[in-house]
C-alpha positions in Angstrom: 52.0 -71.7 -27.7 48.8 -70.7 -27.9 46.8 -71.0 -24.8 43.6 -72.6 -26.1 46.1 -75.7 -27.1 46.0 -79.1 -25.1 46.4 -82.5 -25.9 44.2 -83.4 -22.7 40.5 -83.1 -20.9 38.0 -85.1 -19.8 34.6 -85.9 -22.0 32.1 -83.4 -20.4 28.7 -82.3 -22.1 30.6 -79.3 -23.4 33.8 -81.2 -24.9 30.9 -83.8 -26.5 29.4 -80.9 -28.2 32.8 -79.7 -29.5 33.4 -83.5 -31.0 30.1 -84.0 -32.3 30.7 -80.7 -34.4 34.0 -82.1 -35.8 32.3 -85.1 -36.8 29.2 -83.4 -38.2 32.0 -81.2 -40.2 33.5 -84.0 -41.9 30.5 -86.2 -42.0 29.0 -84.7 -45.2 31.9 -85.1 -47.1 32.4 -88.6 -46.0 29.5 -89.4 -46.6 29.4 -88.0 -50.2 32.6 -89.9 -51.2 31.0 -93.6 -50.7 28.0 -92.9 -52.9 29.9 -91.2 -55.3 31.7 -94.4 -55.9 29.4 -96.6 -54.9 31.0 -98.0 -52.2 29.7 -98.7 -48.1 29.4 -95.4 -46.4 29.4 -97.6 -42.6 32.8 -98.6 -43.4 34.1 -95.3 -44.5 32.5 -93.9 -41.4 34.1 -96.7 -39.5 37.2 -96.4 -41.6 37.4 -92.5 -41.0 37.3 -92.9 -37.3 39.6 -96.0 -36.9 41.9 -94.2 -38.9 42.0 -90.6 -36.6 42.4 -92.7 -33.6 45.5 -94.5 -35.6 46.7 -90.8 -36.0 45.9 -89.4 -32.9 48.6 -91.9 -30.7 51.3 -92.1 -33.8 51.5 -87.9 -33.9 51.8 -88.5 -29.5 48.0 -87.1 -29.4 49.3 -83.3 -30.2 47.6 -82.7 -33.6 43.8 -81.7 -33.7 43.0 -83.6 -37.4 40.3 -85.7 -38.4 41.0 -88.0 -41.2 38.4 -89.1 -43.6 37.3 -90.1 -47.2 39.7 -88.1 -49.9 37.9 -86.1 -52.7 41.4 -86.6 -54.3 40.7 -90.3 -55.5 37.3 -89.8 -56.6 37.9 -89.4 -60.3 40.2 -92.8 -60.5 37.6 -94.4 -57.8 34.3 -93.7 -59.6 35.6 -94.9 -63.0 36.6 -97.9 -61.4 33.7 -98.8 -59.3 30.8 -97.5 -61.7 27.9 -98.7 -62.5 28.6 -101.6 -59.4 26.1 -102.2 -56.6 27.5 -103.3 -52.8 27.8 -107.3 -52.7 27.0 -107.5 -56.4 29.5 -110.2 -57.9 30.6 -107.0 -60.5 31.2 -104.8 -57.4 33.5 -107.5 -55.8 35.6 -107.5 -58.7 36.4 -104.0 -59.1 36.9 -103.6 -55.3 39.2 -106.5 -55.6 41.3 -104.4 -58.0 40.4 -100.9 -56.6 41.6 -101.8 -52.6 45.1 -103.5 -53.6 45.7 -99.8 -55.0 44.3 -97.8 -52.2 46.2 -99.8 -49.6 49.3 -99.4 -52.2 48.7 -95.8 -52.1 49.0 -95.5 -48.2 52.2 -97.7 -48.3 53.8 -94.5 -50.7 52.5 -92.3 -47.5 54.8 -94.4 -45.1 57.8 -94.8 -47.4 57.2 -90.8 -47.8 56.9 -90.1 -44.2 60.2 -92.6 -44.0 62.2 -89.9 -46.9 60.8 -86.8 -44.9 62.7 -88.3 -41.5 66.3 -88.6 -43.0 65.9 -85.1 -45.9 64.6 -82.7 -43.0 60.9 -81.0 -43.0 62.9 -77.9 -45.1 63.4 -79.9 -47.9 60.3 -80.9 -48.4 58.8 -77.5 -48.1 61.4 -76.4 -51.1 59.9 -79.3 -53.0 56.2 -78.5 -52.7 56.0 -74.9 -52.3 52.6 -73.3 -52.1 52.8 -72.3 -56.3 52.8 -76.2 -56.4 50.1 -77.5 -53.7 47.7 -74.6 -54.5 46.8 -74.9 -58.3 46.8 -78.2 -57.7 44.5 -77.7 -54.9 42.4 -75.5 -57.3 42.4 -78.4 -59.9 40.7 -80.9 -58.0 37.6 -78.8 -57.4 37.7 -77.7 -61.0 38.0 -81.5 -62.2 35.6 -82.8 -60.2 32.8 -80.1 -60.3 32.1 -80.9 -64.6 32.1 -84.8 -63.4 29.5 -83.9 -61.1 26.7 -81.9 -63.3 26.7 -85.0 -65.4 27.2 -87.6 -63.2 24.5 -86.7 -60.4 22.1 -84.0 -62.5 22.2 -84.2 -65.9 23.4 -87.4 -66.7 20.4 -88.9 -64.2 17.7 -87.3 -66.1 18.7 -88.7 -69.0 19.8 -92.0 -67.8 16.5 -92.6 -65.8 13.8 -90.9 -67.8 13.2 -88.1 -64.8 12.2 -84.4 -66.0 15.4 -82.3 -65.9 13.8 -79.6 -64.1 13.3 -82.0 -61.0 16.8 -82.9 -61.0 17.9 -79.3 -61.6 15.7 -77.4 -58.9 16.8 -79.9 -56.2 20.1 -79.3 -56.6 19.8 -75.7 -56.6 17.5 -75.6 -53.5 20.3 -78.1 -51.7 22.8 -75.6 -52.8 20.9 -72.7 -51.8 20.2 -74.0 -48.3 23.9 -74.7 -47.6 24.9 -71.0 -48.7 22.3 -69.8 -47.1 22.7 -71.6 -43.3 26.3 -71.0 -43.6 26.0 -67.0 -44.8 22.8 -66.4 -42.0 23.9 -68.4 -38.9 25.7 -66.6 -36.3 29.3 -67.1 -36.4 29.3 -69.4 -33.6 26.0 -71.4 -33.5 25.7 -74.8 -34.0 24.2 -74.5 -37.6 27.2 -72.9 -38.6 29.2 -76.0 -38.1 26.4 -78.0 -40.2 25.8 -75.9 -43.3 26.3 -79.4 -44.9 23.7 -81.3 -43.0 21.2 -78.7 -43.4 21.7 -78.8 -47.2 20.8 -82.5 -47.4 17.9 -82.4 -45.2 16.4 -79.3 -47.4 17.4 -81.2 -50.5 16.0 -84.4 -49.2 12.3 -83.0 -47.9 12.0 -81.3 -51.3 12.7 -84.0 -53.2 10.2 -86.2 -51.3 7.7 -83.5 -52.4 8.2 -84.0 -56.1 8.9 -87.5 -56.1 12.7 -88.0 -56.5 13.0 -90.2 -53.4 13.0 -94.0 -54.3 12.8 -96.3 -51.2 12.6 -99.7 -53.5 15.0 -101.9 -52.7 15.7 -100.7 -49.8 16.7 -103.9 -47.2 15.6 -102.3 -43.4 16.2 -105.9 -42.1 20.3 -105.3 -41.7 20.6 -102.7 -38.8 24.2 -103.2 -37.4 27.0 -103.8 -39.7 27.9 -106.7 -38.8 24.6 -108.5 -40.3 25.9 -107.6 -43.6 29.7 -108.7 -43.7 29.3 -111.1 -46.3 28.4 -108.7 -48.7 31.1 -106.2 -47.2 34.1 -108.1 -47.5 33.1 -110.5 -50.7 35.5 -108.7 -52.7 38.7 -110.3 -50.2 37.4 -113.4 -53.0 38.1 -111.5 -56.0 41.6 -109.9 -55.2 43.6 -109.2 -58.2 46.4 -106.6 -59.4 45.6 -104.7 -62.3 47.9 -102.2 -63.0 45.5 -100.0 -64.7 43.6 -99.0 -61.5 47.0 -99.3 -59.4 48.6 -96.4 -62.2 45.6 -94.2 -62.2 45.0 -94.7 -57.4 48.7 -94.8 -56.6 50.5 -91.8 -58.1 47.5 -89.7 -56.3 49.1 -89.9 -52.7 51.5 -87.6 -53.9 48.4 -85.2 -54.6 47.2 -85.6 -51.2 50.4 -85.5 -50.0 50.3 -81.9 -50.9 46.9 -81.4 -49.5 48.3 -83.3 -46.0 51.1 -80.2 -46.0 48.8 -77.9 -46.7 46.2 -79.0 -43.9 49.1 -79.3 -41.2 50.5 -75.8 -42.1 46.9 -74.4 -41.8 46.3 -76.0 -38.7 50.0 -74.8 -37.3 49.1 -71.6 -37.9 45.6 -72.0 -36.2 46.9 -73.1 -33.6 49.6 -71.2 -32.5 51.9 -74.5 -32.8 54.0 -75.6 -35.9 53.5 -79.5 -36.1 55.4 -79.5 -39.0 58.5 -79.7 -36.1 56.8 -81.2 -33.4 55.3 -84.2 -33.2 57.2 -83.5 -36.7 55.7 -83.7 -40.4 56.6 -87.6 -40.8 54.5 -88.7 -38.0 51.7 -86.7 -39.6 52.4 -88.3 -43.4 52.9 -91.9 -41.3 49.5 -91.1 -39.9 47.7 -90.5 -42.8 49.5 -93.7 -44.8 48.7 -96.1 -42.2 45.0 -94.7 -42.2 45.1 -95.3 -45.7 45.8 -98.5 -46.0 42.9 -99.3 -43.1 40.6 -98.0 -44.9 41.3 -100.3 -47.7 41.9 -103.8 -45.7 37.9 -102.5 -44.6 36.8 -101.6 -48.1 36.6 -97.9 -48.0 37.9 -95.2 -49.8 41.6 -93.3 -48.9 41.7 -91.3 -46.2 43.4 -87.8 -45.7 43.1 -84.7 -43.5 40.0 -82.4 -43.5 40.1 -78.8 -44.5 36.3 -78.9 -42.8 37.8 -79.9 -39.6 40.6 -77.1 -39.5 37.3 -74.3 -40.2 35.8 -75.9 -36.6 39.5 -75.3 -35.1 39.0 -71.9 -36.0 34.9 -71.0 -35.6 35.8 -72.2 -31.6 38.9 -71.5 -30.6 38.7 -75.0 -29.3 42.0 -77.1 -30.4 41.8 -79.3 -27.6 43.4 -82.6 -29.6 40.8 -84.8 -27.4 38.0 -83.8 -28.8 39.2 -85.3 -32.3 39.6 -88.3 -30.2 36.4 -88.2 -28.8 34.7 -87.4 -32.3 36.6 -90.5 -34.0 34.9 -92.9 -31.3 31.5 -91.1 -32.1 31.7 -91.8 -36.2 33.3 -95.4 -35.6 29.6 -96.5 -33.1 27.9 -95.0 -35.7 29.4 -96.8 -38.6 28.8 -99.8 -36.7 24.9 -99.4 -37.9 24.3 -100.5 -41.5 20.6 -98.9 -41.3 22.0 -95.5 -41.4 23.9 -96.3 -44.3 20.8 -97.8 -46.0 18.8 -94.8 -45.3 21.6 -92.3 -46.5 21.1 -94.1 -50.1 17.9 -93.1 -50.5 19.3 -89.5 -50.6 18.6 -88.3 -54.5 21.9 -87.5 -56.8 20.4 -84.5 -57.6 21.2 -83.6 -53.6 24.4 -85.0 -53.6 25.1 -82.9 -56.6 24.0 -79.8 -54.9 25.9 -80.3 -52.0 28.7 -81.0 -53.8 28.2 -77.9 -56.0 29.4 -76.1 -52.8 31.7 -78.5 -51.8 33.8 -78.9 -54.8 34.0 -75.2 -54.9 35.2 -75.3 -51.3 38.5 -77.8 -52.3 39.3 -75.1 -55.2 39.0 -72.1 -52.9 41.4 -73.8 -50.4 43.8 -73.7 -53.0 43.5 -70.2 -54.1 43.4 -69.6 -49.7 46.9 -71.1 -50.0 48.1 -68.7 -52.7 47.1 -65.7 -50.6 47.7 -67.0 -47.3 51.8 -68.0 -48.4 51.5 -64.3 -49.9 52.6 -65.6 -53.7 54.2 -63.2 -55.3 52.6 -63.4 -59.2 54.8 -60.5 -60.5 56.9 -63.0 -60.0 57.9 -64.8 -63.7 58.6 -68.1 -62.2 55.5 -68.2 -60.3 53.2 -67.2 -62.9 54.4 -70.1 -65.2 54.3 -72.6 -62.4 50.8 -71.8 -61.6 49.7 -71.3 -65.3 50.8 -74.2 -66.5 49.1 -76.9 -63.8 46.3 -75.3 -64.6 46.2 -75.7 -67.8 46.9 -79.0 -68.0 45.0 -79.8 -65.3 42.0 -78.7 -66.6 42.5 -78.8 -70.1 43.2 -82.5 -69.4 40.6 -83.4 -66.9 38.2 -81.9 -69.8 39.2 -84.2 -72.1 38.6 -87.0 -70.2 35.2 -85.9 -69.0 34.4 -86.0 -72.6 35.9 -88.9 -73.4 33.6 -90.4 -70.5 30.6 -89.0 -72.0 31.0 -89.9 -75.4 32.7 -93.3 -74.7 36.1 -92.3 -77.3 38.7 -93.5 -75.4 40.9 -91.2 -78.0 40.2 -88.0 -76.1 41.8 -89.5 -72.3 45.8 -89.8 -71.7 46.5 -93.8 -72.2 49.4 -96.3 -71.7 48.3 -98.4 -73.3 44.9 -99.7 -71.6 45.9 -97.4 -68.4 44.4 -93.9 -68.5 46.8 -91.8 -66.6 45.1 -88.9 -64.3 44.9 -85.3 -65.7 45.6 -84.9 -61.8 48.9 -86.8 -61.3 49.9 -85.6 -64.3 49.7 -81.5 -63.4 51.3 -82.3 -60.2 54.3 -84.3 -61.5 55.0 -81.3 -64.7 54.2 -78.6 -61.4 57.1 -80.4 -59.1 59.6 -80.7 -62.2 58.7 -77.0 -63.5 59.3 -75.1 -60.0 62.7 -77.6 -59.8 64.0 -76.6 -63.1 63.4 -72.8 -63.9 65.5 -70.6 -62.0 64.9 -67.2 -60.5 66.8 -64.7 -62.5 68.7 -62.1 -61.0 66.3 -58.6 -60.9 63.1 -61.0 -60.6 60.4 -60.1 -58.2 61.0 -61.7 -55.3 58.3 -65.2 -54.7 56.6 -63.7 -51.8 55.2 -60.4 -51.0 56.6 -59.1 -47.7 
């Protein structure tokens, strides 16, 4: 076991530090993921830490991971909620349809964590190898990063009347300034842990320069969360199953699910203990369901492990599973303040976009990581086809329906009917039946390179 591993301390100045920096990790991400779909970001602060603490005691407080809003859903969550303001009576109606799903999708975590108990951890390794959980990794960068130049950039400047170069150049210096802090800060400083945070506030000051800040309709009157509930939870009126959302929400945990092995192998290896054993890969995928399904009984978006949190494991040294505890309580006080949330509105799309120029990029160059870490063997025939074909569809798919989005034909998205099935669900289903099916022929490469 590695000796920097412990499941115990006491919260000192220096262990505080530590947890504020695995907050401050995830926090740009989980921020991102509310205004992207228009949703609270108190409650999916409050829902990210509730939900750590949930998986802190049900893995016996022995796995350092922080759980917080999943890029994952952000395709099926943004269609659904767009163009919806917080407390608006529209709003409550799609988040009454939106929720039921989410909180279906953590229910497929626990009857998954329930299947990985009886078949064995081996099993499920055979069943989503890394060809499988990597290009599919890859994909959700890919889809999302298109979504994002129109959605926050291009699409604003039309939508709103503002000069593209103002939307453009604020992204790029956003962009810039995460690069930058991340390439220049010494390995182990404390703006090395915030590359994020230091984008936004770059992004933010410029844009108050050229006028892309917009404080109207701002309400500074509702400081703690609790102030603002009935506007929170008016959707629990408007509950309602529509199996359009629940077929495009649902059959994403079995993305995440992927991204929940990958995450727990990383962190094994990190740490010098495999988890996948002990506390034992079903009390990790219980974990993450139950979070899940918090998140949506409080309105926020899915929860799932954070590959921003496993970089902090490794930057310290530090896996001391406390200081995930400790960082959990620090994101659930300050979710408890609606203000901040307020405030973090204000921030321009144009600096979301930036940010998320970097961070998209991040989610598909975890899934490459995985390719090379697992030592995929691409001479390999079976491999090649596996990997080449998610890809394809992935992206070939998630194209179409970026286009279909933009010029409103509903011909050019994959439907059921009314239900538009995601380009993502559907890569990952044809990637788990394709590396079943085709065999490795005698005289093949072998899948991994020694």
């Amino acid at each position: 076991m590695n000796k920097n591993y412990q499941v115990d301390s006491k919260l000192t100045a220096k262990t505080a530090v530590l947890s504020f920096q695995h907050m401050f990790a995830m926090f740009g991400s989980c921020v991102l993921v509310p205004i992207l779909c228009n949703m609270s970001i108190a409650m999916s602060l409050l829902a990210a830490g509730i939900g750590t603490i949930i998986f802190y005691f049900l893995t016996k407080r022995k796995v350092p991971v922080f759980l917080a809003s999943s890029f994952a859903f952000l395709p099926a969550l943004q269609s659904c909620m767009a163009n919806t303001a917080i407390g608006t009576p529209e709003w409550n109606i799609q988040m009454g349809k939106a929720m039921p799903a989410v909180f279906l999708a953590g229910l497929v975590y626990v009857l998954l964590s329930v299947i990985i108990k009886f078949v064995g951890v081996q099993k499920v390794r055979k069943l989503f190898p890394p060809i499988v959980v990597g290009p599919v990794i890859i994909v959700i960068g890919m889809i999302l990063a298109p979504k994002m130049f129109w959605n926050n950039i291009i699409g604003q400047a039309i939508w709103n009347d503002i000069p593209v170069w103002k939307e453009w150049t604020a992204a790029i210096i956003t962009a810039a300034a995460i690069i930058l802090t991340n390439t220049l800060a010494k390995p182990k400083s404390f703006l090395r842990v915030i590359p994020i945070l230091v984008g936004f506030a770059v992004g933010y000051i410029y844009s108050l320069c050229i006028g892309l800040v917009d404080y109207s309709g701002c309400d500074w009157s509702q400081i703690v969360i609790f102030q603002d509930l009935e506007n929170l939870f008016g959707f629990y009126g408007s509950l309602s199953i529509d199996w359009g959302i629940i077929l495009s929400i649902v059959p994403l945990a079995l993305v995440t699910f992927m991204e929940h092995l990958g995450d727990i192998s990383a962190n094994s290896n990190i740490c010098g203990k495999d988890f996948m054993v002990d506390p034992g890969i079903h009390r990790t995928v219980l974990g993450d369901g139950v979070a899940t399904s918090v998140a949506a009984l409080l309105g926020a978006p899915a929860n799932t492990t954070y590959g921003e949190n496993t970089a902090v494991l490794a930057i310290t040294k530090n896996y001391n599973t406390k200081n995930i505890l400790y960082a959990a309580i620090f994101a659930v006080i300050l979710g408890c303040f609606s203000i901040f949330g307020t405030a973090i509105n204000t921030i321009p799309s144009a600096v979301i976009g930036g940010a998320s120029i970097v961070l998209f990029g991040m989610i598909s160059a975890s899934g490459l990581r995985s390719l090379v870490d697992n030592k995929v063997n691409f001479s390999n025939t079976k491999n090649l086809i596996v990997v080449s074909v998610i890809l394809s569809i992935g992206l070939g798919l998630g194209a179409m329906s970026l286009a279909g989005d933009i010029t409103g034909d509903a011909s050019l998205k994959i439907m059921v009917g009314s239900v538009e099935i995601s380009p993502l669900a559907i890569a990952t289903v044809v990637g788990v039946i394709l590396n079943l099916i085709i065999p490795n022929k005698k005289g093949d490469d072998p899948e991994t390179i020694d």
